[in-house]
C-alpha positions as CSV (number, residue, x, y, z in Angstrom):
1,X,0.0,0.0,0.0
2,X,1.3,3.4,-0.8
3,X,1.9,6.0,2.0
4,X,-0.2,8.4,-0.1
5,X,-3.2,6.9,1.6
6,X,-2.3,7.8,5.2
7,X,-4.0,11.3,5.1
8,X,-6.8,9.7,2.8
9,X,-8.0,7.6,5.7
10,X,-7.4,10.1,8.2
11,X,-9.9,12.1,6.0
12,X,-12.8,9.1,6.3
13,X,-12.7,9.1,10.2
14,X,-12.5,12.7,10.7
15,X,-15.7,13.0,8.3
16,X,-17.4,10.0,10.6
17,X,-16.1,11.5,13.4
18,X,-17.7,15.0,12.7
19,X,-21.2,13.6,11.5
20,X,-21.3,11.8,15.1
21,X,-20.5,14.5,17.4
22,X,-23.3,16.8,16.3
23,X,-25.4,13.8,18.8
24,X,-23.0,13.6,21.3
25,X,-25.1,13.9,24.9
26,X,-28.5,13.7,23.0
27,X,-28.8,10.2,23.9
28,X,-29.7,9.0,20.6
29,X,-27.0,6.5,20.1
30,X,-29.2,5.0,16.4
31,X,-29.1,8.8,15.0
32,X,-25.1,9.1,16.1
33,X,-24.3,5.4,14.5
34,X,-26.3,6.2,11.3
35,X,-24.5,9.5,11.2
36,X,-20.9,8.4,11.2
37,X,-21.9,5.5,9.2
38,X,-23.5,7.9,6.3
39,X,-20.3,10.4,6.3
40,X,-17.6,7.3,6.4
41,X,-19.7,5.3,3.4
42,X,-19.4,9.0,1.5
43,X,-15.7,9.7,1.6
44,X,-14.8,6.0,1.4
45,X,-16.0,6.5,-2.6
46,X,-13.4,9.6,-3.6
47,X,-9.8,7.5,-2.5
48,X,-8.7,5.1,-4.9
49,X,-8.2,2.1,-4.1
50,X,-10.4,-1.1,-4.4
51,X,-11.8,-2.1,-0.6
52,X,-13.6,-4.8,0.5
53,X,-15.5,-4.6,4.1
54,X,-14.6,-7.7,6.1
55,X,-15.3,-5.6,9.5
56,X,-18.0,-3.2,9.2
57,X,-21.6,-3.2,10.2
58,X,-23.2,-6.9,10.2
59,X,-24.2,-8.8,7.5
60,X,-26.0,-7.2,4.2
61,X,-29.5,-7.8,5.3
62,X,-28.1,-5.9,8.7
63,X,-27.0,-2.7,7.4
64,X,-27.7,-0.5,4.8
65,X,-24.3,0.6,4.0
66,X,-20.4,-0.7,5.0
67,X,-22.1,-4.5,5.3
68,X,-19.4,-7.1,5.7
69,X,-18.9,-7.7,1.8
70,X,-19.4,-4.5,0.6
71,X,-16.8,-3.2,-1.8
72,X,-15.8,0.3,-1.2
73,X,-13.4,2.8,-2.9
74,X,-12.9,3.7,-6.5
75,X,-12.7,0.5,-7.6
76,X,-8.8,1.1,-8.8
77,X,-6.1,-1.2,-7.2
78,X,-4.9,-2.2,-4.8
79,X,-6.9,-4.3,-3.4
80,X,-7.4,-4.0,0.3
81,X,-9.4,-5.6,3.3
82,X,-11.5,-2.7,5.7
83,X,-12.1,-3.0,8.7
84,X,-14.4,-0.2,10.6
85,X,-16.2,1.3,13.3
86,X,-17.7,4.4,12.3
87,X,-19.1,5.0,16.1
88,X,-17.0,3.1,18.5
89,X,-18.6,3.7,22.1
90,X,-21.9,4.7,20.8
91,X,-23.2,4.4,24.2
92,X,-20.9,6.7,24.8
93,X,-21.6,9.1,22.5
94,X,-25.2,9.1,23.6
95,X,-24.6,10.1,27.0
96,X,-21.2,12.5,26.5
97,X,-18.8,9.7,27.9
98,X,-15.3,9.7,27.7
99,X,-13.9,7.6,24.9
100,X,-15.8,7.9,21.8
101,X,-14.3,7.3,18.3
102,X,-14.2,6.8,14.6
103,X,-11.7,3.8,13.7
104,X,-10.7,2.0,10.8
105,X,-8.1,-0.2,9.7
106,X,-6.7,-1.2,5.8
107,X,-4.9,-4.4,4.9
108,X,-3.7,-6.1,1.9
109,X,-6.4,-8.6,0.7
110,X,-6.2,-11.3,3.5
111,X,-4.6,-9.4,5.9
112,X,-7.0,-9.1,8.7
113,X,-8.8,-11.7,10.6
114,X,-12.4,-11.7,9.1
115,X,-14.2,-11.7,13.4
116,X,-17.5,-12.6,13.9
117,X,-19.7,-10.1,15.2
118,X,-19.6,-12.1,19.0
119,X,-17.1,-11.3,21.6
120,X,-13.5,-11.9,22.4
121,X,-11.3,-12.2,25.4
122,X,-8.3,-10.0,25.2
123,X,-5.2,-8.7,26.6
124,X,-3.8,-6.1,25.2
125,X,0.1,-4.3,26.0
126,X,2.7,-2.0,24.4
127,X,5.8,-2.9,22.8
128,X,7.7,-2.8,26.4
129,X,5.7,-5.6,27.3
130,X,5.8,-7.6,24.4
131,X,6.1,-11.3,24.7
132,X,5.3,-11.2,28.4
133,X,1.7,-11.8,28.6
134,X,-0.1,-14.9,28.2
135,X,-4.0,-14.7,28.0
136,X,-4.4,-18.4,30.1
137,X,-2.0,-17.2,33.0
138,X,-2.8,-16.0,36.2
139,X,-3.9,-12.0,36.2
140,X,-1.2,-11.8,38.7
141,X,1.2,-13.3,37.1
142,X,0.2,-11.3,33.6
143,X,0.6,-7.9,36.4
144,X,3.7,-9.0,37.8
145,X,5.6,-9.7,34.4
146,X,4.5,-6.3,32.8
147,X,5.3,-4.7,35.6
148,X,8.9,-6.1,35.7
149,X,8.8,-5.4,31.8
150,X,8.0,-1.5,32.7
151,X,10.4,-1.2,35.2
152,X,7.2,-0.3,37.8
153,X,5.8,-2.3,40.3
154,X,2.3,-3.6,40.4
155,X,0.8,-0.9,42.5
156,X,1.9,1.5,39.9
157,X,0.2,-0.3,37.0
158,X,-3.2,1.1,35.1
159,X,-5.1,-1.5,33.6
160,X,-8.1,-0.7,32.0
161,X,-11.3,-2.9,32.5
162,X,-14.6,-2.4,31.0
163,X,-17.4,-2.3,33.6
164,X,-19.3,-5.2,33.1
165,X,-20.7,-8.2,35.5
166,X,-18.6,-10.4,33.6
167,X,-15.8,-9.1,34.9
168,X,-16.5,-8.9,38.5
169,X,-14.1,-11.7,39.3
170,X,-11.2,-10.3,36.9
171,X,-11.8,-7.1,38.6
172,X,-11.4,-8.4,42.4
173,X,-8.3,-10.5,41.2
174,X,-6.5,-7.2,39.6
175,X,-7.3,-4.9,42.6
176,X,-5.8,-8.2,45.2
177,X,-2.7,-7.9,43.3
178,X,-2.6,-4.4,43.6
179,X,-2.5,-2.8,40.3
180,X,-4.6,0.4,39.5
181,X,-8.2,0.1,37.4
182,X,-9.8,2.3,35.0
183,X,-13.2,1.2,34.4
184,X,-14.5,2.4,31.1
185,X,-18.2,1.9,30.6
186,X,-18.3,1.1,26.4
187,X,-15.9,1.1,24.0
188,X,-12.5,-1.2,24.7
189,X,-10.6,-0.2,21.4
190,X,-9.2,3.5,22.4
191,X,-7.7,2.6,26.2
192,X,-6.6,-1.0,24.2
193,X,-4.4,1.5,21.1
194,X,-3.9,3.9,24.4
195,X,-1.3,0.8,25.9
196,X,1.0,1.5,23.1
197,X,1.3,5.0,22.9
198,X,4.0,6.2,26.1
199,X,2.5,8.7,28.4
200,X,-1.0,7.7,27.8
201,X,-1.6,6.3,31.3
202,X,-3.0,3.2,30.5
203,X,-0.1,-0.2,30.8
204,X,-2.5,-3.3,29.9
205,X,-6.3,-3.9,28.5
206,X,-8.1,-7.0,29.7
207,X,-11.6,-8.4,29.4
208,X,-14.1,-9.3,27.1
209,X,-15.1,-7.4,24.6
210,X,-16.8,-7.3,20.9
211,X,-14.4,-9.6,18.4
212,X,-14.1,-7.0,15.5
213,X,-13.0,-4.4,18.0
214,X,-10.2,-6.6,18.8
215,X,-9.2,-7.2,15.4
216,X,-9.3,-3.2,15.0
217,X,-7.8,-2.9,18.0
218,X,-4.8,-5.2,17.1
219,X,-3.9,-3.1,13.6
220,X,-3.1,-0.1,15.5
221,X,-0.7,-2.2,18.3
222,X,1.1,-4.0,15.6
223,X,2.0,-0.8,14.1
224,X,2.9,0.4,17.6
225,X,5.1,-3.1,18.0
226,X,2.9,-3.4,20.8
227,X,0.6,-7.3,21.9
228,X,-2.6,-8.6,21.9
229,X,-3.9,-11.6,22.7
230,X,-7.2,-12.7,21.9
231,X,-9.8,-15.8,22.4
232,X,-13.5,-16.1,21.0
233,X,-16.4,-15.9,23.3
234,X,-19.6,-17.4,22.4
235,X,-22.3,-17.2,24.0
236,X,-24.3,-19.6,21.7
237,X,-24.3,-22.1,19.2
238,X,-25.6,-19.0,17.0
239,X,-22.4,-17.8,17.7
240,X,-19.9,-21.1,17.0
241,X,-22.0,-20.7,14.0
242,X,-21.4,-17.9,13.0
243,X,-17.6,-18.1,13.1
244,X,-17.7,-21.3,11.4
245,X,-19.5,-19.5,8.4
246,X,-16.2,-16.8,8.5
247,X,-13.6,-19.9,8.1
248,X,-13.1,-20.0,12.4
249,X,-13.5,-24.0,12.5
250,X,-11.9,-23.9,16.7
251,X,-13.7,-21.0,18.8
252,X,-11.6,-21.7,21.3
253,X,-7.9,-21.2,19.6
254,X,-5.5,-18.9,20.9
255,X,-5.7,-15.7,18.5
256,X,-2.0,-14.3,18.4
257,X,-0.9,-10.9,17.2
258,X,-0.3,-13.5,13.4
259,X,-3.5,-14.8,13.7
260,X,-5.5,-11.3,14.1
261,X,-3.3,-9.4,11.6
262,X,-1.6,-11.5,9.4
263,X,0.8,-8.7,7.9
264,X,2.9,-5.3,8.8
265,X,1.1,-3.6,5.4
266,X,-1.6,-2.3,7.4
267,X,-2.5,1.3,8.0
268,X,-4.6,2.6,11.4
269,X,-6.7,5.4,11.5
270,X,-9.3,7.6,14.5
271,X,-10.5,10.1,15.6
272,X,-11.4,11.4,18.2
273,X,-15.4,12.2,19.3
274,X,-15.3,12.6,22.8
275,X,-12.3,13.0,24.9
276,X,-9.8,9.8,25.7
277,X,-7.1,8.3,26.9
278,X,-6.1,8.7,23.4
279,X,-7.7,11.9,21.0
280,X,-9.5,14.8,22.1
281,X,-13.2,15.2,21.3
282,X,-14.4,17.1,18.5
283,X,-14.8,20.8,19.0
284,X,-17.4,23.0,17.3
285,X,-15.8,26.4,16.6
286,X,-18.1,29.5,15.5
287,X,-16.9,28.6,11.4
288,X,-16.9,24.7,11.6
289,X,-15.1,22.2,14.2
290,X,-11.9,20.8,15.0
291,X,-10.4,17.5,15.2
292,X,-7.9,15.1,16.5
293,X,-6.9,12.1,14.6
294,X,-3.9,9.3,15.0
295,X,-2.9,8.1,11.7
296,X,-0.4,4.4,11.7
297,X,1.2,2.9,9.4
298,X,2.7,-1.0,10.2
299,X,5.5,-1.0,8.0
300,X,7.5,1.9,8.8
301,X,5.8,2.2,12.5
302,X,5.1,5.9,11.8
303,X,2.4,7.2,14.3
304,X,1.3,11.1,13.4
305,X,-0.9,12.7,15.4
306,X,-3.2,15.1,13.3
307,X,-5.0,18.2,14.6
308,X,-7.3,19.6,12.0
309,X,-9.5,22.5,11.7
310,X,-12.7,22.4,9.2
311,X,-14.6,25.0,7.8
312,X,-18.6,24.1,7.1
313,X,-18.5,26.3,4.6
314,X,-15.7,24.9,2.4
315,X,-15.9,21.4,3.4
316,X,-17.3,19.1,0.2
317,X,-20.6,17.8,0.5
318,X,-19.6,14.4,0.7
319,X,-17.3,14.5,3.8
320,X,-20.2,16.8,5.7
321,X,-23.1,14.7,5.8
322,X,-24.8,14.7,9.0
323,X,-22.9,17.8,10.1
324,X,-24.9,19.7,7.7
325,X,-28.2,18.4,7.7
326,X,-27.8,18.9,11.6
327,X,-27.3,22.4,11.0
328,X,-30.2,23.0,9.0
329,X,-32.4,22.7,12.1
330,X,-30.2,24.8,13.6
């Protein structure tokens, strides 16, 4: 993939990004989701390049637009595998939480691990810690090596955790050994990229979570050189099902940083909707908005943080949908 396309995807999840926050606090997560999903489907069209959604959201009959099989782009090579979230955290968004975003992630055809829509187990760390996890150890033991890996002791650890009753046990076992929690209440693929970026604050990710957000989760920390481990969750035989149907034949294999992205020619792309461990939220300024986006690209490991400013008034059509028909009612 050419470098060229970095600021091209940078432009698709500032446009999502933008479309989205006009809901932010309005609790109408549905209206925020279609939003993001409308302004990300537009810009995808002007960058050239020939994309196939393997990530994206649900089936055909599911969604109206970035359906898992939809092709997306120009149509001109290369030929590339998307992955997105147009609204990660929608709950989020809904009720002005911390930790809102627009993600994506590009590979070469076959490059990313085509996840069920189910969830995951994960453990995620930054390239420090790489190669000292192990998603079947003891949380202790996980805690202790990272530490030693950081050169900080346990109590000085900040693992993030999201707030669910599934985790109740993981929870009492982390705050035994004595490491730090930040429970987040939606949206696991921000503090997850957060563990890789030093001076974020966050050390380690564990927990269950959605499958695809792992998978998007994993593209930005193997451009960081950072880990994740992952293992399938069903809850069903719906769901044993449904990763049989995307070429997953054993739920219950180990999913290595190989296994979730198969190569370094991968770019990473988000941006920020409401404030995070990683981006800033959107800001509406009295001529348009700004925005914060982190751009990666695996094969040179180049991370470029991007603060824009957008004027409404010069912006194309295409990239303000949502944004403007919000400010019609205005």
């Amino acid at each position: 993939m050419e470098r060229e396309l970095t600021m091209e995807f940078a432009r698709v999840t500032e446009a999502a990004a933008l479309a989205s926050a006009r809901w932010v606090g309005r609790g109408e997560k549905e209206s925020a989701d279609d939003a993001a999903v409308e302004a990300m489907r537009s810009v995808f069209d002007t960058i050239h390049m020939s994309g196939t959604v393997v990530i994206g959201e649900g089936e055909m009959d599911e969604a109206p637009m970035l359906y898992i099989g939809e092709r997306v782009g120009s149509g001109e090579a290369p030929e590339l595998d998307v992955a997105v979230d147009p609204l990660e955290g929608t709950n989020s968004c809904a009720k002005g939480l911390a930790g809102a975003i627009a993600v994506m992630a590009i590979a070469e055809k076959g490059g990313l691990l085509h996840a069920p829509d189910m969830y995951m187990d994960k453990i995620a760390v930054g390239p420090a810690a790489k190669g000292k996890i192990n998603i079947d150890a003891p949380v202790k033991e996980n805690l202790s090596n990272v530490a030693e890996a950081l050169g900080k002791n346990i109590n000085d650890l900040t693992v993030v955790i999201m707030d669910r009753p599934r985790h109740e046990k993981l929870i009492q076992e982390v705050r035994d050994a004595g490491a730090r929690i930040r429970l987040i209440t939606d949206g696991d693929v921000s503090p997850a990229v957060a563990c890789g970026i030093e001076g974020s604050g966050v050390d380690m990710m564990i927990g269950v979570g959605g499958a695809p957000e792992g998978v998007l989760a994993a593209a930005a920390l193997r451009c960081l050189g950072g880990e994740m481990q992952g293992r399938l969750w069903p809850e069903n035989d719906a769901d044993i099902e449904r990763a049989k149907k995307l070429g997953i034949d054993d739920v219950s294999k180990l999913l290595t940083m190989e296994d979730l992205v198969k190569s370094d020619d991968v770019f990473f792309a988000a941006t920020g909707i409401t404030e995070g461990p990683l981006l800033r939220a959107v800001n509406f300024t009295s001529q348009g908005a700004s925005t914060h986006t982190v751009v990666m690209r695996g094969r040179t490991g180049t991370v470029r943080f991007i603060e824009a400013q957008h004027r409404f008034d010069k912006k194309p059509q295409y990239a303000m949908k949502g944004v403007l028909k919000e400010n019609t009612r205005a």
